[in-house]
C-alpha positions as CSV (number, residue, x, y, z in Angstrom):
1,X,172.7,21.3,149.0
2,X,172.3,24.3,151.1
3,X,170.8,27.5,149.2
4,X,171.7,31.1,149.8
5,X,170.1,33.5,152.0
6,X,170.6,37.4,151.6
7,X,169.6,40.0,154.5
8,X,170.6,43.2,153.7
9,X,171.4,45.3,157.3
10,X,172.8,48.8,157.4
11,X,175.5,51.0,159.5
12,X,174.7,54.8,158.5
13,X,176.2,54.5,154.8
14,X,177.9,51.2,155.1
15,X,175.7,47.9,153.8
16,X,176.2,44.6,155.5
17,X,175.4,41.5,153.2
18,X,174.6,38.8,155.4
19,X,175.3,35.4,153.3
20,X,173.9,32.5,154.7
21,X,174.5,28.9,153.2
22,X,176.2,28.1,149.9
23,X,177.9,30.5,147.2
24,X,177.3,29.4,144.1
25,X,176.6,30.3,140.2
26,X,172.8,29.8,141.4
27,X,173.4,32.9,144.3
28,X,173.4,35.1,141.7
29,X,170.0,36.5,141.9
30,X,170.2,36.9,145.5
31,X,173.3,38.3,145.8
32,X,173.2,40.8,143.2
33,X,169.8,41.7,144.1
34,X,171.1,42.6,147.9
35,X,173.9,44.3,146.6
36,X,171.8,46.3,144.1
37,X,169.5,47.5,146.7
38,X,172.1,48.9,148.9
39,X,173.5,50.7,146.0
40,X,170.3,52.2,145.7
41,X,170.1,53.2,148.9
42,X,172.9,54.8,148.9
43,X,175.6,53.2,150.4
44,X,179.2,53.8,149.2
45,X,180.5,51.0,150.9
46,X,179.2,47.5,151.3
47,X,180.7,44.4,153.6
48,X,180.3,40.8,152.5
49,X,179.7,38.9,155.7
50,X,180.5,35.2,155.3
51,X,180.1,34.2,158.9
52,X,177.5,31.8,158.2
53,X,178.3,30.9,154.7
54,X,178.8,27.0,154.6
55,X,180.1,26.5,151.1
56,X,181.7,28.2,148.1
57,X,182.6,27.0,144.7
58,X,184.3,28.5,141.5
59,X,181.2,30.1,140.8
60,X,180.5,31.9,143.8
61,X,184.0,33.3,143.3
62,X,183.1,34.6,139.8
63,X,180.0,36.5,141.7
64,X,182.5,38.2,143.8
65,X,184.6,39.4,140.8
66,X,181.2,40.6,139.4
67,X,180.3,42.2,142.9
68,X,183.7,43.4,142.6
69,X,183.3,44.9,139.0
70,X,180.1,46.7,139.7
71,X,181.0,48.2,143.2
72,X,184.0,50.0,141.5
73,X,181.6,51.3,138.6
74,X,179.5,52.5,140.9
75,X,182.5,54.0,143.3
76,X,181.2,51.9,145.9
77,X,183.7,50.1,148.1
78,X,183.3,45.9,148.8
79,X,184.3,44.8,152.3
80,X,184.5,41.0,153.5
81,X,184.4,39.6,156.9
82,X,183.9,36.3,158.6
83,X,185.8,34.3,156.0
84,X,187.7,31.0,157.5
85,X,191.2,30.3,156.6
86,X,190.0,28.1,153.6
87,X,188.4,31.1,151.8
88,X,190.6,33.4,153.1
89,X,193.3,31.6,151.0
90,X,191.3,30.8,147.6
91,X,190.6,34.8,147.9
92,X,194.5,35.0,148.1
93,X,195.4,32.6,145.6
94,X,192.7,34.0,143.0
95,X,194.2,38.0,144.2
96,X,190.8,38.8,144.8
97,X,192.3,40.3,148.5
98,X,193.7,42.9,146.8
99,X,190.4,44.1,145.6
100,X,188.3,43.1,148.1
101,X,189.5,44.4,151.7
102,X,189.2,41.5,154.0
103,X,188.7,42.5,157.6
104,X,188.8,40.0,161.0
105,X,185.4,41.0,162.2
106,X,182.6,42.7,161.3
107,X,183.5,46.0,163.7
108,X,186.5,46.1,162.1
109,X,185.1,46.7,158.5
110,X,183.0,48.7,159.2
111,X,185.8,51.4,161.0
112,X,187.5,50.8,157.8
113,X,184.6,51.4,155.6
114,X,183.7,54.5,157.4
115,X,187.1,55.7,157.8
């Protein structure tokens, strides 16, 4: 089993999440740690890149709805990119896509998190 890896990159006041590996109930720490530090510095808007994310179970998707839940207390936006057409449908199936705006590429989200 794979673990998660978090880098944090960012684009003026946009945050990139760089997931590596798997997405599970054990990402949690890293995840929300990343996501917490771009909050605090500032970002309003942060993209979940998945390009190199291998695996993602029922508990990874509960992290997103948490991401999810604490990026609109916080007025922050959450982006995704890099998702294949597996997750791309679970994120449709579970309706997270209408929460979580799912962009083609990583340029793309970021135009639409700075627009």
């Amino acid at each position: 089993m794979s673990t998660t890896t978090v880098t944090l990159d960012r684009v003026a006041s946009v945050a990139i999440l760089r997931i590596a590996g798997d997405v599970t109930s054990a990402s949690e720490g890293d995840l929300m740690a990343g996501f917490n530090q771009a909050i605090e510095d500032g970002a309003d808007a942060v993209i979940l890149d998945f390009a190199r994310m291998e695996y993602m179970n029922s508990g990874g998707i509960g992290l997103l709805v948490t991401l999810l839940v604490r990026a609109q207390r916080g007025g922050a936006r959450l982006l995704a990119t890099g998702l294949s057409d597996h997750y791309r449908q679970i994120l449709s199936l579970t309706r997270l896509d209408e929460a979580i705006e799912i962009h083609d590429n990583e340029a793309a989200a970021i135009a639409a998190a700075e627009g």
